[in-house]
VORO-557115 format. One record per residue (C-alpha): x, y, z; residue in three letters; residue number from 1. Coordinates in steps of 0.001 Angstrom, whole numbers. Last residue first. Layout:
<X=X, Y=Y, Z=Z, residuo=ALA, num=NUM> .
...
END
This chain:
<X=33459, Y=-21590, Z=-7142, residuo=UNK, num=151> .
<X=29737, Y=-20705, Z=-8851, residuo=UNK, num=150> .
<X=28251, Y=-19786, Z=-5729, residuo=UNK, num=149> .
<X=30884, Y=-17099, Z=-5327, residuo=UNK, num=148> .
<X=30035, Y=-15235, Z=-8294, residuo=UNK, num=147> .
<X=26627, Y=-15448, Z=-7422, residuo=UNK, num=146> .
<X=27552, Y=-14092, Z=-4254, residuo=UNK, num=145> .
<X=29507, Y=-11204, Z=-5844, residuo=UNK, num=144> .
<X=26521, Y=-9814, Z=-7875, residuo=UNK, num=143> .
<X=24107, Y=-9776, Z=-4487, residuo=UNK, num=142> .
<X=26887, Y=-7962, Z=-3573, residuo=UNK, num=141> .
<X=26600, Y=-5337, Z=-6500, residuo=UNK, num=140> .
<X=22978, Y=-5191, Z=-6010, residuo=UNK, num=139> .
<X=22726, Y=-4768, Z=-2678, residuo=UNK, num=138> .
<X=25475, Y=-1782, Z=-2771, residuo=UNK, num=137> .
<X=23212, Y=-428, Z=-6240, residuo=UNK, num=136> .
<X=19997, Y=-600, Z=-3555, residuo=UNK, num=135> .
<X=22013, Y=899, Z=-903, residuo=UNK, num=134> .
<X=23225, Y=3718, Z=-3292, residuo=UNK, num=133> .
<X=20094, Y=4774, Z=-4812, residuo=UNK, num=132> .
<X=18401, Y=4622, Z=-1015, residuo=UNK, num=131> .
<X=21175, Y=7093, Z=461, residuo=UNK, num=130> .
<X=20535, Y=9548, Z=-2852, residuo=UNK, num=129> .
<X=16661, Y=9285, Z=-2633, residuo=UNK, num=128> .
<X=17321, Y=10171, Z=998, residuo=UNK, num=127> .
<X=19112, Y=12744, Z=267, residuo=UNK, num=126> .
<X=16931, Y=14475, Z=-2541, residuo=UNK, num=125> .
<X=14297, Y=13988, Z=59, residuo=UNK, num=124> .
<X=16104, Y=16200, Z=2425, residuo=UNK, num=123> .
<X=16447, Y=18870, Z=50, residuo=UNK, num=122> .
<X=13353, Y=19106, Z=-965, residuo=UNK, num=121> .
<X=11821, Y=18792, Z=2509, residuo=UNK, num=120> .
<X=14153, Y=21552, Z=3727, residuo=UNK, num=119> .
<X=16944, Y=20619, Z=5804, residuo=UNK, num=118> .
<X=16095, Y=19389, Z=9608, residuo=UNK, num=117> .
<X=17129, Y=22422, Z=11964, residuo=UNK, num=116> .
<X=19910, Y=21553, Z=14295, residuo=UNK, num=115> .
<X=19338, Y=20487, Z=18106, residuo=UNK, num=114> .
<X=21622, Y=17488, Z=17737, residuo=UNK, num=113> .
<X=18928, Y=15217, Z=16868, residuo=UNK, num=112> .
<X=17692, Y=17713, Z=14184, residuo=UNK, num=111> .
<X=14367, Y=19565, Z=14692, residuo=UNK, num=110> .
<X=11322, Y=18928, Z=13509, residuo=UNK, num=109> .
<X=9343, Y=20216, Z=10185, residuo=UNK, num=108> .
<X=8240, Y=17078, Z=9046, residuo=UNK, num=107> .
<X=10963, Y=14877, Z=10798, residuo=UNK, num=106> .
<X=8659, Y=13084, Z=12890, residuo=UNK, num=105> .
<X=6446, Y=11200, Z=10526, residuo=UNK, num=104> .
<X=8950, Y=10360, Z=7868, residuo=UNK, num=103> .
<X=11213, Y=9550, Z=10324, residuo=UNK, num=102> .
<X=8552, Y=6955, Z=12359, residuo=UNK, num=101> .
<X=7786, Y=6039, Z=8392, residuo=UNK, num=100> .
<X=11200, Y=5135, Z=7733, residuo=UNK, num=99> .
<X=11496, Y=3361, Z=10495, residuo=UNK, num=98> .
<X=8646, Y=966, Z=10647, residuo=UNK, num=97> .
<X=9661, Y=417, Z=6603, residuo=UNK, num=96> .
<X=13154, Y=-287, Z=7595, residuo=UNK, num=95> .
<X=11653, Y=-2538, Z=10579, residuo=UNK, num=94> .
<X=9366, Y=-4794, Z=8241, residuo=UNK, num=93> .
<X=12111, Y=-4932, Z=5486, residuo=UNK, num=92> .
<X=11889, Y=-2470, Z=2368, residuo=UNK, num=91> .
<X=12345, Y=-3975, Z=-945, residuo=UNK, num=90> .
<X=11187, Y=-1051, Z=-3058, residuo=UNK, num=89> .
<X=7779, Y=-2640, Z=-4272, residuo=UNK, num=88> .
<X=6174, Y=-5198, Z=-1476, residuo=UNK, num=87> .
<X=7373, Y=-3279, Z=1767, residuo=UNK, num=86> .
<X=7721, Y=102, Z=650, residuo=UNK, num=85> .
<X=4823, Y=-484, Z=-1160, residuo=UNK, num=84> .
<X=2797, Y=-1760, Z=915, residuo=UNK, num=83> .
<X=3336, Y=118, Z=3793, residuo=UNK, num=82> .
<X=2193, Y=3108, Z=1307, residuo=UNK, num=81> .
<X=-1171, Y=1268, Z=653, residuo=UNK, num=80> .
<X=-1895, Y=928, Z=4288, residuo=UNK, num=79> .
<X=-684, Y=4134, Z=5075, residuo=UNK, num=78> .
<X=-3375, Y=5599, Z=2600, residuo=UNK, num=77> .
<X=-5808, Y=3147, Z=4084, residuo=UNK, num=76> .
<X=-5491, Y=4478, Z=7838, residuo=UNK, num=75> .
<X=-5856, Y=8023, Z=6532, residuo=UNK, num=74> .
<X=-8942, Y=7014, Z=5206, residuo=UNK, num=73> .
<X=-10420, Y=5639, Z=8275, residuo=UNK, num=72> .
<X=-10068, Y=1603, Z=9190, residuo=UNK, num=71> .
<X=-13101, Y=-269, Z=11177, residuo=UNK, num=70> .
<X=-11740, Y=-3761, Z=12512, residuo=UNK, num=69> .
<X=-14760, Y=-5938, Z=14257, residuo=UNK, num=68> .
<X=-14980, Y=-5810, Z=17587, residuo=UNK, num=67> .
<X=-18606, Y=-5983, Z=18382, residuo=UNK, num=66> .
<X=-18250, Y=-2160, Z=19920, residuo=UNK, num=65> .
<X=-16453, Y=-1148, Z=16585, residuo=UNK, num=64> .
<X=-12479, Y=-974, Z=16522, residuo=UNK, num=63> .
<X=-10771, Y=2072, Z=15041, residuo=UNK, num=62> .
<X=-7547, Y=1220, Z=12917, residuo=UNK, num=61> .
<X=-4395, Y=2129, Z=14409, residuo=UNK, num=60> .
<X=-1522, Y=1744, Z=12196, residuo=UNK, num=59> .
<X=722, Y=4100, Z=14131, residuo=UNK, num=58> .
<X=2153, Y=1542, Z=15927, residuo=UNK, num=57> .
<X=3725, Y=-635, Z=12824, residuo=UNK, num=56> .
<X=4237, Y=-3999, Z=13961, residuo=UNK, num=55> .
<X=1267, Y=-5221, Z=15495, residuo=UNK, num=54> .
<X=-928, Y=-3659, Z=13017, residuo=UNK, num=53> .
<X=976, Y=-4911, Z=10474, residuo=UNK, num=52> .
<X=250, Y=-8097, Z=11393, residuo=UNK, num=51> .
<X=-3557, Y=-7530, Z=11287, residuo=UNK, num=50> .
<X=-3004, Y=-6424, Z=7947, residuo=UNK, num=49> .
<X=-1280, Y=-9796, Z=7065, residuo=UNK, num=48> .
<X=-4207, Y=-11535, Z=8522, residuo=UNK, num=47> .
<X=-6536, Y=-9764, Z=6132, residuo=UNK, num=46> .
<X=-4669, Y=-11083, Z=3544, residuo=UNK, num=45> .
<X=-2586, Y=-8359, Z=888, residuo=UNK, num=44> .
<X=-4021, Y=-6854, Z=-2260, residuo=UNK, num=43> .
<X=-4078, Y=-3305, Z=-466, residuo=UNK, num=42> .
<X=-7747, Y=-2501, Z=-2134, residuo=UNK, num=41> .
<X=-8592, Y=-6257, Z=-1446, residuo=UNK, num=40> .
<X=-7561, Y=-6283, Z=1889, residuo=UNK, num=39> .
<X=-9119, Y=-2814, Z=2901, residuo=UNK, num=38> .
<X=-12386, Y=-4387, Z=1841, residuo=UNK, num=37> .
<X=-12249, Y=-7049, Z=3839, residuo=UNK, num=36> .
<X=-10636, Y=-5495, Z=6708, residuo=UNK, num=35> .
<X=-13680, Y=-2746, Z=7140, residuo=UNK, num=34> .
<X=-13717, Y=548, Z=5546, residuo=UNK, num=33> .
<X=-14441, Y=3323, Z=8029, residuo=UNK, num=32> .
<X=-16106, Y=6774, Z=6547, residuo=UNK, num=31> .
<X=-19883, Y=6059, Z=7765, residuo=UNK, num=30> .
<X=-20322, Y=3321, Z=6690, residuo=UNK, num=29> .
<X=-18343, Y=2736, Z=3459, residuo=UNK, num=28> .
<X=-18692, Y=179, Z=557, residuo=UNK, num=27> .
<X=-15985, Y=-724, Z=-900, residuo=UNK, num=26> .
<X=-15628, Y=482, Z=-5203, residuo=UNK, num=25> .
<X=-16742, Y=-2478, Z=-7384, residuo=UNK, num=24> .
<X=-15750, Y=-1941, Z=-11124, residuo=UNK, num=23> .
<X=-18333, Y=-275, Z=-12941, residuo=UNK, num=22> .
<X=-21145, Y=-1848, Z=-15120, residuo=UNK, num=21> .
<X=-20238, Y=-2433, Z=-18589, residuo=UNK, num=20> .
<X=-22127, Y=-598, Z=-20922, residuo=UNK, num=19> .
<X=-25238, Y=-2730, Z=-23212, residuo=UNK, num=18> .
<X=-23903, Y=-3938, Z=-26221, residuo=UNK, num=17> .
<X=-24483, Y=-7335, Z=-25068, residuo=UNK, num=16> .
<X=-27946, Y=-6398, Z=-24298, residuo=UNK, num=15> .
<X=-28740, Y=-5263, Z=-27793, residuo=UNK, num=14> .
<X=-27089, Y=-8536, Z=-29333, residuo=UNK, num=13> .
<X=-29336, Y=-10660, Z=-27031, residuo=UNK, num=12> .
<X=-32368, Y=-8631, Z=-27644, residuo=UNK, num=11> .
<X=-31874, Y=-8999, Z=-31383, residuo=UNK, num=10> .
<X=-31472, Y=-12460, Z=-31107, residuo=UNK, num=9> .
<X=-34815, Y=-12570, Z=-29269, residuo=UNK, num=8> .
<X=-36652, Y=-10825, Z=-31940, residuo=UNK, num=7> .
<X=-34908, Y=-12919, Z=-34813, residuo=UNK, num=6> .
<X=-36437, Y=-15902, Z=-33168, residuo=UNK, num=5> .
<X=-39759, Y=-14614, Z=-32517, residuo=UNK, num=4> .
<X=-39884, Y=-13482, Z=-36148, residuo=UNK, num=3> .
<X=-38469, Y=-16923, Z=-37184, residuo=UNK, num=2> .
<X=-41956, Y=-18385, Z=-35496, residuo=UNK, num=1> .
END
């Protein structure tokens, strides 16, 4: 009886040693990820993402016969960088729009004025510049309304 005992205890302990199976990666068909999955890689509703559809025009995801949202790779990436701008750097809905229309369109484009755009490097130094000093312009006026809300 105790060797039936100790048998299944050492079972037990074997199987807890066992690996840990691998996080769940989203299942593909053929290369389109649908909503759900999207969602959870994104960490944002699937309504949200439907929202951002609306509002950003070059999200595009393709849309199966029974209508059901299909989204490619290239779709996810600018899901995830939507994010970001929106969720980690403080972007609103039409900064983040914009920035990624310029993004998109000044890749090796022309100036309004007819000028050549500066070289990437140089033209993301820039805009790192212009965003450093908005967020320290927010910052110091975010500063002076506190001060004011204490008067």
């Amino acid at each position: 009886m105790e060797e039936v005992a100790l048998e299944a205890v050492r079972k037990s302990n074997v199987s807890s040693l066992a690996p840990m199976p691998e996080p769940e990666q989203p299942e593909k068909s053929d290369g389109y990820y649908p909503i759900g999955d999207v969602s959870r890689l994104a960490n944002v509703k699937p309504f949200v993402l439907r929202y951002w559809e609306e509002e950003f025009p070059m999200l595009q995801p393709f849309k199966s016969p029974s209508g059901r949202r299909l989204y490619r790779q290239e779709d996810v990436d600018l899901v995830l960088k939507i994010r970001r701008l929106l969720y980690d750097e403080g972007f609103t809905i039409a900064g983040a729009r914009r920035f990624l229309l310029e993004s998109a369109g000044t890749d090796g484009a022309a100036g309004e004025n007819g000028e050549a755009a500066l070289p990437s490097s140089q033209s993301a130094t820039a805009a790192e510049l212009n965003r450093k000093m908005l967020l320290d312009l927010r910052d110091s006026l975010r500063s002076f309304l506190t001060l004011l809300e204490r008067k």
